[in-house]
LUMFIGU-538120 format. One record per residue: residue in three letters; chain; x, z, y of N, C-alpha, C, CB in turn; residue number from 1. Coordinates in nm, 2 decimals, m for minus. Atoms other than C-alpha are relative to their C-alpha. Glycine has a CB too. Layout:
N
 resn chain    n.x    n.z    n.y   ca.x   ca.z   ca.y    c.x    c.z    c.y   cb.x   cb.z   cb.y resi
  ala     A      X      Z      Y      X      Z      Y      X      Z      Y      X      Z      Y  NUM
...
END
This chain:
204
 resn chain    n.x    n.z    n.y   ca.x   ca.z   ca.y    c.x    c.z    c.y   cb.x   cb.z   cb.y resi
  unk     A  m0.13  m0.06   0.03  m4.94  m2.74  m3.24  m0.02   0.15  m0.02   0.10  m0.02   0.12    1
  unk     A   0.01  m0.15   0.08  m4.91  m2.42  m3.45   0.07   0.12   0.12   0.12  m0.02  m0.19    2
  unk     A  m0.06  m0.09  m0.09  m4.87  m2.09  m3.24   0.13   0.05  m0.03  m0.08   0.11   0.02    3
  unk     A  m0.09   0.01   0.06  m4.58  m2.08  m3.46   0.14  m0.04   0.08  m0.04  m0.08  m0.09    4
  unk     A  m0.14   0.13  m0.03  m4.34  m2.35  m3.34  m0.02  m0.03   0.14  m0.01  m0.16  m0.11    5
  unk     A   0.01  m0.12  m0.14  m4.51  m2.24  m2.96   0.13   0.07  m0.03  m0.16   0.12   0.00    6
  unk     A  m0.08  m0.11   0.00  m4.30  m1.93  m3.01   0.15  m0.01  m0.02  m0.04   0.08  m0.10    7
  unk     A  m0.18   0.05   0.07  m3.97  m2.09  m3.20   0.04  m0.05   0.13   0.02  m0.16  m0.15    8
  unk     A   0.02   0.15  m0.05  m4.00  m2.36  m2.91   0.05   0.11   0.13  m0.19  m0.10   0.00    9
  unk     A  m0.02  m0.15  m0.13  m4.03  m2.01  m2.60   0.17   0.02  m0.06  m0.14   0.20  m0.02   10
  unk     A  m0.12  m0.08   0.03  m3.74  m1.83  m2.79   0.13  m0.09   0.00  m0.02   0.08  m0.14   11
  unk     A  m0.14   0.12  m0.02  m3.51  m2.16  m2.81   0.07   0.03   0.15  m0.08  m0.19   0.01   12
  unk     A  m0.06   0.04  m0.12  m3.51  m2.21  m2.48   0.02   0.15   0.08  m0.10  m0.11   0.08   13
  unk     A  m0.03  m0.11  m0.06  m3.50  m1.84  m2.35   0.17   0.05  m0.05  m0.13   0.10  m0.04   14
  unk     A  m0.13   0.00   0.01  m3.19  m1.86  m2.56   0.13  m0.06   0.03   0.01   0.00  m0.06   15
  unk     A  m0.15   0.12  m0.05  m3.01  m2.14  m2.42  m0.01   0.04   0.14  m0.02  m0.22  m0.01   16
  unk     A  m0.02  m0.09  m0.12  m3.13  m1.96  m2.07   0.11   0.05  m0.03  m0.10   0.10   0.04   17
  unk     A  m0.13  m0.08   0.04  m2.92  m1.70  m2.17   0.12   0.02   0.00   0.01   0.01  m0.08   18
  unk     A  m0.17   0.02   0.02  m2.63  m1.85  m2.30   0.01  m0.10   0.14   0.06  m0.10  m0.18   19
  unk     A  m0.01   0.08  m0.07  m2.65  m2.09  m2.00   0.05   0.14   0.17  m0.15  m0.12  m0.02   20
  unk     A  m0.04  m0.13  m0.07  m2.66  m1.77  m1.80   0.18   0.08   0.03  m0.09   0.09  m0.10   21
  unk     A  m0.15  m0.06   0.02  m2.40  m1.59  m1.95   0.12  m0.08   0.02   0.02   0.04  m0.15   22
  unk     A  m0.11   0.09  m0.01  m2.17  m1.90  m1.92   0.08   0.03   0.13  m0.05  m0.14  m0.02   23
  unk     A  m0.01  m0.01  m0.11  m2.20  m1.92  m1.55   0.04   0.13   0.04  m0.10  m0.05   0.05   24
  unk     A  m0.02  m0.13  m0.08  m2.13  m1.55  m1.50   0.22  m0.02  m0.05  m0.14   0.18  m0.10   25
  unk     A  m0.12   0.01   0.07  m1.84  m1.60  m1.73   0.12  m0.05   0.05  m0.01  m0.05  m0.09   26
  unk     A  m0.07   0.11  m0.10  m1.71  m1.92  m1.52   0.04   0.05   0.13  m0.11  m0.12   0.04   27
  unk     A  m0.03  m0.06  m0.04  m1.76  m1.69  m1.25   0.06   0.10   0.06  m0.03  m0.01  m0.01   28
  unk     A  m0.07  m0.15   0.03  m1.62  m1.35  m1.33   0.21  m0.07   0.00  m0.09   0.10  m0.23   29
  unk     A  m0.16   0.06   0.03  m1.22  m1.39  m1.25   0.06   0.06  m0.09   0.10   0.00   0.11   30
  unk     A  m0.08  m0.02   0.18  m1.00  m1.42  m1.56   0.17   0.09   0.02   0.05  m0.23  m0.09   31
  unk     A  m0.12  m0.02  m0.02  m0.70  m1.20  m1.51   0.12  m0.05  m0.04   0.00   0.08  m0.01   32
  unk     A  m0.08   0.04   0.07  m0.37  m1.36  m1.62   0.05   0.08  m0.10   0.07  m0.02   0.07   33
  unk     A  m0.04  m0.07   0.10  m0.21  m1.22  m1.92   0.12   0.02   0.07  m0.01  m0.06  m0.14   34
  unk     A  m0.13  m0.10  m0.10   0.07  m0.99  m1.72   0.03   0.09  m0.14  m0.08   0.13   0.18   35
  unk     A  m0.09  m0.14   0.04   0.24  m0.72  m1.95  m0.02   0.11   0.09   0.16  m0.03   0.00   36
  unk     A   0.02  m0.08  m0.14   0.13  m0.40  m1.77   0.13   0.09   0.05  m0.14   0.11  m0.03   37
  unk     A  m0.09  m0.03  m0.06   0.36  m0.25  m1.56   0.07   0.18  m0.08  m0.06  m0.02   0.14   38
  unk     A  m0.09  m0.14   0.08   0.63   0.04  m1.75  m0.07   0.12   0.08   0.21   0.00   0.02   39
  unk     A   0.06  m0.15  m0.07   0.55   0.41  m1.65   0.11   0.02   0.11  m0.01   0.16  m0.11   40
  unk     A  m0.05  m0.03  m0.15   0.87   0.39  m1.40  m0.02  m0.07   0.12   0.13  m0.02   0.01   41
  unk     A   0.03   0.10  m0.13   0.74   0.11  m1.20  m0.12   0.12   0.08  m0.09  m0.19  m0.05   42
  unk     A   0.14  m0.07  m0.07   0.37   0.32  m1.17   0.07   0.15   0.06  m0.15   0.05  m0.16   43
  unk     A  m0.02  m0.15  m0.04   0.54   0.66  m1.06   0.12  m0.06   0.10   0.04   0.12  m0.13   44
  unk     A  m0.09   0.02  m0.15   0.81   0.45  m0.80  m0.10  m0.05   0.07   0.14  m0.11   0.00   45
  unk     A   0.04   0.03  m0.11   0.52   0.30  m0.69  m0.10   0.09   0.05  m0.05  m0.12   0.00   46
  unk     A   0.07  m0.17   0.01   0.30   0.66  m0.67   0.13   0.07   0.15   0.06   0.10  m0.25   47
  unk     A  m0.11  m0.07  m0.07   0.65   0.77  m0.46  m0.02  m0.04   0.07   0.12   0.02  m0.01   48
  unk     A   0.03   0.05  m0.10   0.63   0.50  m0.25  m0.08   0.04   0.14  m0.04  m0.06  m0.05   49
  unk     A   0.09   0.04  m0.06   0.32   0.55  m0.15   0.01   0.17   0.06  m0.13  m0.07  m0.08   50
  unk     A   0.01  m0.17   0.01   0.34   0.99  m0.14   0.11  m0.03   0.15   0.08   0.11  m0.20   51
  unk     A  m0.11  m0.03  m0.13   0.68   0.90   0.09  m0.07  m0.05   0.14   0.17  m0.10  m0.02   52
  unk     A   0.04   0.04  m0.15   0.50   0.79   0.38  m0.11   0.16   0.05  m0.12  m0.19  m0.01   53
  unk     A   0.07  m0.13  m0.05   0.26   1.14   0.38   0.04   0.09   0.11  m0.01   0.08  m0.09   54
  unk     A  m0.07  m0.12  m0.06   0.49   1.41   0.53  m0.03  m0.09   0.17   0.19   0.03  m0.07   55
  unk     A   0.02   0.06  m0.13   0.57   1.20   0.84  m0.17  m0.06   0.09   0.10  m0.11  m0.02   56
  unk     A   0.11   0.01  m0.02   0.25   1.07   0.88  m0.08   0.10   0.08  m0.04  m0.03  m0.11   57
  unk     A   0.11  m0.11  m0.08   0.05   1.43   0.91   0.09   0.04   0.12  m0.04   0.16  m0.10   58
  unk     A  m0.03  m0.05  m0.10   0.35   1.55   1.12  m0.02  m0.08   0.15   0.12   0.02  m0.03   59
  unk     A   0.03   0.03  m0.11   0.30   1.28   1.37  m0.15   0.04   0.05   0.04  m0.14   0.01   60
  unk     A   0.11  m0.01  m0.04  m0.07   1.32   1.37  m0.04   0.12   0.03  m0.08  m0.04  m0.06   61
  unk     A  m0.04  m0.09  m0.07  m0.03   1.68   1.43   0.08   0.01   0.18   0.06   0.04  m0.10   62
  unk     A  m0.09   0.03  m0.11   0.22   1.61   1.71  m0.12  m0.09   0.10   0.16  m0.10  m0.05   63
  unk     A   0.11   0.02  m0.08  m0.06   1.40   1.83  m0.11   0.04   0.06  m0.02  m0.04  m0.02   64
  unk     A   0.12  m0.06  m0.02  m0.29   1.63   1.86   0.01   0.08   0.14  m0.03   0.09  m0.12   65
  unk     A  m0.06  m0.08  m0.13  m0.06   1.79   2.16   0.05   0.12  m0.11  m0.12   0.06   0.16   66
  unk     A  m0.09  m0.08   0.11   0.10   2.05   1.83   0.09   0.03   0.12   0.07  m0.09  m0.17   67
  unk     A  m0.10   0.00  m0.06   0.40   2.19   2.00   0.12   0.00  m0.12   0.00   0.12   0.11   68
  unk     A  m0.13   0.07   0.12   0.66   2.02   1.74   0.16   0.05   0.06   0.00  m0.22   0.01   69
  unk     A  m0.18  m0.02  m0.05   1.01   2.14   1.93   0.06  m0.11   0.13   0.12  m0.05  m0.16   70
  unk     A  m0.05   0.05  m0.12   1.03   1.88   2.21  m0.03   0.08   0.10  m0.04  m0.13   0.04   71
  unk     A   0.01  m0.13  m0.08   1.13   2.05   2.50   0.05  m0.11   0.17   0.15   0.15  m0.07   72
  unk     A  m0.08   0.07  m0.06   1.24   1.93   2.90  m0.10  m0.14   0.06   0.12  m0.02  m0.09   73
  unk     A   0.10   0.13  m0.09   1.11   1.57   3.07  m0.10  m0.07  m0.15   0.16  m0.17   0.09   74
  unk     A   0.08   0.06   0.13   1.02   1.44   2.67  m0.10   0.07   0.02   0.07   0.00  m0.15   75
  unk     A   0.08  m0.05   0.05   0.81   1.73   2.60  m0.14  m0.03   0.13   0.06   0.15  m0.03   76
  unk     A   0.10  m0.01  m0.06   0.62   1.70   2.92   0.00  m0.18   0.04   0.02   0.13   0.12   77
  unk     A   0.06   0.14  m0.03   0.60   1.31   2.92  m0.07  m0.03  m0.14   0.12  m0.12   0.04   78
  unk     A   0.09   0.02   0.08   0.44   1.34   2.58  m0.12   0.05   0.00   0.05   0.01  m0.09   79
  unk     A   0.11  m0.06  m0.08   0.22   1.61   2.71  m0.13  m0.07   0.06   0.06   0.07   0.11   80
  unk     A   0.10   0.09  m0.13   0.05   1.39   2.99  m0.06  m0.09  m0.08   0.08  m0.10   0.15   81
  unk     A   0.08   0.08   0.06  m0.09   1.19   2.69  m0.07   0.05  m0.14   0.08  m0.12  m0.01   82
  unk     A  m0.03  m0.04   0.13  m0.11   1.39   2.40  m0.11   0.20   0.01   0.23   0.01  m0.02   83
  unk     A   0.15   0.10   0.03  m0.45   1.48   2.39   0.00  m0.12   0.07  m0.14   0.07   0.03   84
  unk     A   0.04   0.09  m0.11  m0.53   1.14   2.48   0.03  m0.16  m0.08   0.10   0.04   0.17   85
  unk     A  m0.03   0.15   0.05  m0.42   0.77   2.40   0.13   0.01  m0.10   0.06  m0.11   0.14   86
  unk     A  m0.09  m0.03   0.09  m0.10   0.93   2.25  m0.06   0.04  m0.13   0.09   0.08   0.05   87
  unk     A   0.04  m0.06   0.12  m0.33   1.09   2.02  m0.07  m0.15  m0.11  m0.13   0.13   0.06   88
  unk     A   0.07   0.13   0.05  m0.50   0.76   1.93   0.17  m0.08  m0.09  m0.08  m0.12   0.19   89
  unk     A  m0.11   0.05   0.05  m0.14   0.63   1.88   0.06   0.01  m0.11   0.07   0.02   0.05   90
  unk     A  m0.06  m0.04   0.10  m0.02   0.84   1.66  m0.07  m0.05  m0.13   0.01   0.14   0.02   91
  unk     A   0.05  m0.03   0.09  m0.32   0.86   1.42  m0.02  m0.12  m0.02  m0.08   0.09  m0.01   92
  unk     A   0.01   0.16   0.03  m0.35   0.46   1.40   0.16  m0.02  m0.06  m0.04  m0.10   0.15   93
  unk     A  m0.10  m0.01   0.05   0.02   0.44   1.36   0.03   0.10  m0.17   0.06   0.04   0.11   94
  unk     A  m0.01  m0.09   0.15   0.01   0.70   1.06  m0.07  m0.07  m0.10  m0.07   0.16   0.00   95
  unk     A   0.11   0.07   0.17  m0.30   0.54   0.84   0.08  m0.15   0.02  m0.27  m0.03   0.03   96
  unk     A  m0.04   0.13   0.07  m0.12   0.16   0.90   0.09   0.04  m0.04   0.01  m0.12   0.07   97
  unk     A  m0.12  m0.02   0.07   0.20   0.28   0.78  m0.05   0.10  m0.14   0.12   0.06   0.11   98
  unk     A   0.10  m0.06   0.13  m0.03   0.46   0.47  m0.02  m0.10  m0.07  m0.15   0.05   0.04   99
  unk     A   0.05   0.14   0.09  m0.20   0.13   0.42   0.11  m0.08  m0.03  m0.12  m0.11   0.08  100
  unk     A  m0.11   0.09   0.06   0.10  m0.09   0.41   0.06   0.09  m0.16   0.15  m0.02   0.14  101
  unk     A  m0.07  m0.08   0.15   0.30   0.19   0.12  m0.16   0.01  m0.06   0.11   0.20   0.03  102
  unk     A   0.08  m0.03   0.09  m0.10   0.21  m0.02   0.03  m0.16  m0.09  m0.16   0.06   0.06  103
  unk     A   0.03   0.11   0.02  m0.04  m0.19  m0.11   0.10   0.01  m0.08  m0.01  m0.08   0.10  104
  unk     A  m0.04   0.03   0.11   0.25  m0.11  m0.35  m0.08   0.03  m0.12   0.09   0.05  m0.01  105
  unk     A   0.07  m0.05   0.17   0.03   0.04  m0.64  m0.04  m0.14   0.00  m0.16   0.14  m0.02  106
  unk     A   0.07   0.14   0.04  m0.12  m0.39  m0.60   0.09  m0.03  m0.09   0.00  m0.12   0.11  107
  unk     A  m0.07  m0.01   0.09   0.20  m0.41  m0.80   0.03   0.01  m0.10   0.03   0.02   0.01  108
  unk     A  m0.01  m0.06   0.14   0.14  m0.19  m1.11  m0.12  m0.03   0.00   0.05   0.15  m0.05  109
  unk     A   0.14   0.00   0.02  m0.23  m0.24  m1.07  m0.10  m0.12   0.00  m0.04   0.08   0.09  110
  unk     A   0.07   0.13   0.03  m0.47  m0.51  m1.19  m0.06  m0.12   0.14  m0.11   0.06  m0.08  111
  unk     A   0.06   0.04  m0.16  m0.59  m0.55  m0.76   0.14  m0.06   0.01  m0.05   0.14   0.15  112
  unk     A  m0.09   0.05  m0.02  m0.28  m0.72  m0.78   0.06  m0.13  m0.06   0.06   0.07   0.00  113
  unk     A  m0.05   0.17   0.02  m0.31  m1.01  m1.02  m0.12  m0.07   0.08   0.02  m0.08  m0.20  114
  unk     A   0.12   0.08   0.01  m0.68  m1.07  m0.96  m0.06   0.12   0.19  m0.12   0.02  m0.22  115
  unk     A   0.04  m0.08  m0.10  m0.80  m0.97  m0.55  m0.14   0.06  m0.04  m0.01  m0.08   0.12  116
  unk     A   0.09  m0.05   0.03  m1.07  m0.76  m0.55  m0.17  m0.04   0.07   0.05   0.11   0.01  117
  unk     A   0.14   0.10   0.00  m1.42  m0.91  m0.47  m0.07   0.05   0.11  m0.11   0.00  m0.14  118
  unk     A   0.00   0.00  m0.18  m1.45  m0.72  m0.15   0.05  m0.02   0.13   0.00   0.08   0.03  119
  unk     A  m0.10   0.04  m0.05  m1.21  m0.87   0.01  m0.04  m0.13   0.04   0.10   0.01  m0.07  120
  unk     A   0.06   0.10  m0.04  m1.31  m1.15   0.23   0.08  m0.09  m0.03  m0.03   0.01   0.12  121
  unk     A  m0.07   0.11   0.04  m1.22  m1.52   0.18   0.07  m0.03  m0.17   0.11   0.00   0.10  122
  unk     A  m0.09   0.02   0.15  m0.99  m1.44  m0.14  m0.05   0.11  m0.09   0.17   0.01   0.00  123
  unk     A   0.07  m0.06   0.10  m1.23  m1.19  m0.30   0.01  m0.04  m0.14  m0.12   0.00   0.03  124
  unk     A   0.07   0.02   0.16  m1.27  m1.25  m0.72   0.12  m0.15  m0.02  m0.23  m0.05  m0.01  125
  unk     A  m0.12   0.07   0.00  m0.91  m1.49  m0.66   0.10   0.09  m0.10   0.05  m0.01   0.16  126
  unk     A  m0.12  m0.05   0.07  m0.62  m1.46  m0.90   0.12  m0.01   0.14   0.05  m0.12  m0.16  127
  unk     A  m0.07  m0.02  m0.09  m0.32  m1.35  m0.65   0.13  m0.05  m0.02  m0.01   0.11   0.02  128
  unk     A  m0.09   0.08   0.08  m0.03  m1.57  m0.66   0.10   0.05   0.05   0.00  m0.13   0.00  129
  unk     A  m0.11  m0.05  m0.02   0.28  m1.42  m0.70   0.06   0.03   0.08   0.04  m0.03  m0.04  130
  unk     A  m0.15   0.02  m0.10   0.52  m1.54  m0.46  m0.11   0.06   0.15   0.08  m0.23   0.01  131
  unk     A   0.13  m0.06  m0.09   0.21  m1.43  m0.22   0.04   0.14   0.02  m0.16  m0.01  m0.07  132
  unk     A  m0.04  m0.16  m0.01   0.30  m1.06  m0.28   0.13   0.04   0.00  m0.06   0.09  m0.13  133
  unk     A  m0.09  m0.07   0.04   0.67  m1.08  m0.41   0.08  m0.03   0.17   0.08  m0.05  m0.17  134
  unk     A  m0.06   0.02  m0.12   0.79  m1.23  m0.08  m0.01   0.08   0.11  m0.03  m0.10   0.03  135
  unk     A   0.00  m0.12  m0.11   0.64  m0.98   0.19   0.06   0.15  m0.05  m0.16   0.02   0.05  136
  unk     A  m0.06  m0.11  m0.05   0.72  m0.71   0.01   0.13   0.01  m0.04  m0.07   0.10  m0.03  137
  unk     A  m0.14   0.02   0.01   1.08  m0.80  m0.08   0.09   0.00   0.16   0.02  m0.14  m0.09  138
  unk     A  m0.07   0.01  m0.14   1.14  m0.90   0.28  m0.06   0.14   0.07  m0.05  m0.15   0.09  139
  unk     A  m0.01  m0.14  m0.05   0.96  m0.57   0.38   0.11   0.12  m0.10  m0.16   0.04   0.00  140
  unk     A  m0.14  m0.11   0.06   1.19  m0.35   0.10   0.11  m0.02   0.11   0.08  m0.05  m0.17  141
  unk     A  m0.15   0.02  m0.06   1.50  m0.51   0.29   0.00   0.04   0.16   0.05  m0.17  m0.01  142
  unk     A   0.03  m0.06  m0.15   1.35  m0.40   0.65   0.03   0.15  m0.01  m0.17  m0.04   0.05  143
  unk     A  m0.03  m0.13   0.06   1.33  m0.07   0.52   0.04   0.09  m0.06  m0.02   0.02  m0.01  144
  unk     A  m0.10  m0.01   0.01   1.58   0.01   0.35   0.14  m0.01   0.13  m0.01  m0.07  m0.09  145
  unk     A  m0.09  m0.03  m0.12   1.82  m0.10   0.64  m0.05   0.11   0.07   0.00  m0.11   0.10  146
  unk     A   0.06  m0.10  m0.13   1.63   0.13   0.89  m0.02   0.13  m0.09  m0.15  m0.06   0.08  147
  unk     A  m0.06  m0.08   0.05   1.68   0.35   0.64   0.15   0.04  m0.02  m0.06  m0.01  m0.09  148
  unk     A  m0.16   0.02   0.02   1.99   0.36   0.56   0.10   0.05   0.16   0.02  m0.20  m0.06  149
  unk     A  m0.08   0.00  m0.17   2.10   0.33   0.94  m0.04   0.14   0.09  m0.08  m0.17   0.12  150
  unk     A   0.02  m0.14  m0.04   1.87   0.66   1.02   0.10   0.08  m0.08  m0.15   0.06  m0.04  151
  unk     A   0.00  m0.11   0.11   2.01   0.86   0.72   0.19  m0.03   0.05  m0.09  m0.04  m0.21  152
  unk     A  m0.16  m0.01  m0.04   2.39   0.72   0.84   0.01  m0.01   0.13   0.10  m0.11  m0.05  153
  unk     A   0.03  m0.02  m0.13   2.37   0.80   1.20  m0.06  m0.01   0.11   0.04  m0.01   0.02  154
  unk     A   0.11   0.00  m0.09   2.10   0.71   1.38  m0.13   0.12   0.03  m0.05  m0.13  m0.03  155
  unk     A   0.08  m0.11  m0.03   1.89   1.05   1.34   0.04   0.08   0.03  m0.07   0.04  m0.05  156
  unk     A  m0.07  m0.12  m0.08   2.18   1.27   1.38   0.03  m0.03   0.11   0.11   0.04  m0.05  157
  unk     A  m0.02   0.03  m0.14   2.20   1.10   1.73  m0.10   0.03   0.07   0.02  m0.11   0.02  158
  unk     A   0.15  m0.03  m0.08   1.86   1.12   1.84  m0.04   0.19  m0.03  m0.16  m0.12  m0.10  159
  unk     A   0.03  m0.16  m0.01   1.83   1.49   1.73   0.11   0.10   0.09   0.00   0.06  m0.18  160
  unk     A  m0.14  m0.04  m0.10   2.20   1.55   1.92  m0.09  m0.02   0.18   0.17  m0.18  m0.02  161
  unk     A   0.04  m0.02  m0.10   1.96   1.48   2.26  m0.04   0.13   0.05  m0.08  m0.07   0.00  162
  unk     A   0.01  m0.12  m0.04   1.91   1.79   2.45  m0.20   0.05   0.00   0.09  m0.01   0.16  163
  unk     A   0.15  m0.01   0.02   1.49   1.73   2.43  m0.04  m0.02  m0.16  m0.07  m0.11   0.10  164
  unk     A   0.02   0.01   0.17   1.49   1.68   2.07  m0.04   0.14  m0.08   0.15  m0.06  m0.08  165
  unk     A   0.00  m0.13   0.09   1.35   1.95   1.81   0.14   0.05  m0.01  m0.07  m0.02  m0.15  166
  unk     A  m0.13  m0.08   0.07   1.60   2.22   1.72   0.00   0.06  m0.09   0.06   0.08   0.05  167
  unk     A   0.06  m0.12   0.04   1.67   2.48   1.52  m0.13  m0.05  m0.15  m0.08   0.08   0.16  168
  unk     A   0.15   0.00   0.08   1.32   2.52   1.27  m0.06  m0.09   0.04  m0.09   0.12   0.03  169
  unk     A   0.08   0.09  m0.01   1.16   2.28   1.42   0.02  m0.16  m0.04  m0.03   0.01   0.12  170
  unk     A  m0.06   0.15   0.04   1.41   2.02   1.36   0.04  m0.02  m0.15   0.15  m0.04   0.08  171
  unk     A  m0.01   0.03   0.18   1.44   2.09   1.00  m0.12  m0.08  m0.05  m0.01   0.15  m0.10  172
  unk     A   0.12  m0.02   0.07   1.10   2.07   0.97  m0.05  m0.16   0.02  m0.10   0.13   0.05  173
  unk     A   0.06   0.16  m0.05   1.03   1.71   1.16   0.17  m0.04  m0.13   0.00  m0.07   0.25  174
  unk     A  m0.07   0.07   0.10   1.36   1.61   0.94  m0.07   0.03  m0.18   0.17   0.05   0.02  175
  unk     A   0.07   0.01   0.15   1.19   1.70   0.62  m0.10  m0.08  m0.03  m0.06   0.12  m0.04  176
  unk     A   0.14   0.10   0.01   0.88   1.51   0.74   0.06  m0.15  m0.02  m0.12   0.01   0.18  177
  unk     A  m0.05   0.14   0.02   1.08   1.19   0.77   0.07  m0.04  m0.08   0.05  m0.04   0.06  178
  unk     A  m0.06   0.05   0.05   1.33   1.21   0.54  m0.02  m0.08  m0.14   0.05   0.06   0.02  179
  unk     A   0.05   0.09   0.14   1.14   1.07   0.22  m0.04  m0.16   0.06  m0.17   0.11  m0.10  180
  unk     A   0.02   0.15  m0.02   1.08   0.74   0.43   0.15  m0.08  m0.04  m0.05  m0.03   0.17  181
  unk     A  m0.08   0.11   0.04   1.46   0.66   0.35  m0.05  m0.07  m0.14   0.15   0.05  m0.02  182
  unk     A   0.01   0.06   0.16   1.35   0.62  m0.04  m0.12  m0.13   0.02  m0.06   0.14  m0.15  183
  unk     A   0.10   0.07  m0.03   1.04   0.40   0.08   0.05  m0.15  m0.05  m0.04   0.01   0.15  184
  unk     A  m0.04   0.16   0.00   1.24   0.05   0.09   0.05  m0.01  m0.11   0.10  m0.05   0.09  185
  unk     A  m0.07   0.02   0.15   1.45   0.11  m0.28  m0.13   0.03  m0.05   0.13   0.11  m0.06  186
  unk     A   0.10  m0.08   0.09   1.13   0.25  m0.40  m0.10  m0.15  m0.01  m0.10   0.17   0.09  187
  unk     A   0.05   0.09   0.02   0.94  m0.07  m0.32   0.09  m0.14  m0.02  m0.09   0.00   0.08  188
  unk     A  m0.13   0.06   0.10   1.21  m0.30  m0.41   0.00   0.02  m0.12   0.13   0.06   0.02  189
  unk     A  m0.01  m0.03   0.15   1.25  m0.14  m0.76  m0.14  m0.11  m0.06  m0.01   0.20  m0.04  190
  unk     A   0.16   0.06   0.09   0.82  m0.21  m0.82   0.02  m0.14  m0.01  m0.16   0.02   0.09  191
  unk     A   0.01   0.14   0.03   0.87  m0.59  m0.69   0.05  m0.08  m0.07   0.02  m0.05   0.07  192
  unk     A  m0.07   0.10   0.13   1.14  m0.70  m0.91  m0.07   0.04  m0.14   0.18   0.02  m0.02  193
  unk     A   0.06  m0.02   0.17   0.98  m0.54  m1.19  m0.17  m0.08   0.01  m0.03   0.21  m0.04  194
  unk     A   0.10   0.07  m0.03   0.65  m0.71  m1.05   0.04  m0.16  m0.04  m0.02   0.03   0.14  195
  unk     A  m0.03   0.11   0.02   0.83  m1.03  m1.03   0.01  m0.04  m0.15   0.10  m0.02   0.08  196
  unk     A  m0.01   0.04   0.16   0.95  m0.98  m1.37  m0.12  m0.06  m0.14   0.05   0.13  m0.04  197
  unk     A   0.15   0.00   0.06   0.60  m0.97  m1.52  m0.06  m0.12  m0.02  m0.10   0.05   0.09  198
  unk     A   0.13   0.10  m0.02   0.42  m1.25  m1.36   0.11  m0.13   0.02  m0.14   0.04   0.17  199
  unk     A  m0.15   0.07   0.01   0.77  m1.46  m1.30   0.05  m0.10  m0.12   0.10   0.11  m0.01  200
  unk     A  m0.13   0.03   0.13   1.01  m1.45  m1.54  m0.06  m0.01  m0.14   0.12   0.14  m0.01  201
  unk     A   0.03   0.03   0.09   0.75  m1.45  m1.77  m0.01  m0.11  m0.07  m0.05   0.03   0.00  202
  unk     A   0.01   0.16   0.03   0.70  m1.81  m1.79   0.15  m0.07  m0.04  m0.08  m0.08   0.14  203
  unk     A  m0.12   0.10   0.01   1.06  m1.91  m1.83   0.06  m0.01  m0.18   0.14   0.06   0.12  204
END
């Protein structure tokens, strides 16, 4: 046999390697659904979202640090007795999960949201099924919103009416830290129905 048709005979089959290769990566590699990408008000309500959880966040983790924030009286010195300490732990775990939950709207406008991302155990390199995402965070919008809504209509002017509560400067300043969590629940609301709309309503 001619060293010829040797060579034709190697290169054949190094090419059906190849393509047999490439196939399996292909089979592999997850296929994103064809979504419509998300408008520029969804990406900047869900950008807000995620920004409105900051303020409060550093202020508590400050406050945890033992900061002297404006509590004054039995509060100030029952947060004291922990604050360096377990309160400090409290706080700053409490701040990054309430981070991570508002970091999970951008899944929404962002492709980690049709197709999981492949570091992610169990459902790594998975297409993400809809009703999977629109349901928690619809029933979380409606959590948060109320408890919004119910701070911003009298439940913070009550708690700041306590005689150990910030005053004055200090109580502006913890109300400024919190007050961008009322928009949090309309803000992720708005993304999901426009989420839903996408991957949804597209099929009908």
């Amino acid at each position: 046999m001619s060293k010829l048709v040797i060579n034709a005979r190697i290169a054949t089959t190094h090419r059906a390697h190849a393509v047999g290769a490439a196939s399996t990566a292909a089979e592999a590699a997850p296929v994103a659904p064809t979504v419509p990408p998300a408008p520029r008000w969804a990406q900047l309500a869900a950008k807000a979202a995620v920004l409105s959880t900051v303020p409060s966040g550093l202020w508590r983790i400050v406050f945890g640090f033992g900061v002297q924030v404006g509590f004054t009286g039995a509060t100030a010195a029952e947060y004291g007795a922990h604050q360096p300490g377990w309160g400090t732990v409290y706080c700053v775990v409490l701040s990054a999960l309430t981070e991570a939950l508002a970091f999970l709207t951008l899944g929404l406008v962002r492709p980690w949201g049709l197709v999981a991302p492949r570091w992610i155990p169990l459902i790594g390199g998975r297409r993400v099924q809809p009703l999977a995402a629109i349901v928690p965070a619809l029933l979380g919008s409606v959590i948060l919103t109320v408890l919004g809504m119910e701070g911003l209509f009298g439940g913070w002017a009550h708690n700041l009416a306590e005689p150990d509560s910030p005053h004055g400067f200090a109580g502006l300043v913890m109300t400024a830290a919190y007050l961008p969590l009322v928009a949090w629940g309309p803000l992720l609301g708005a993304v999901t129905v426009d989420y839903a709309r996408r991957t949804l309503w597209r099929r009908r």
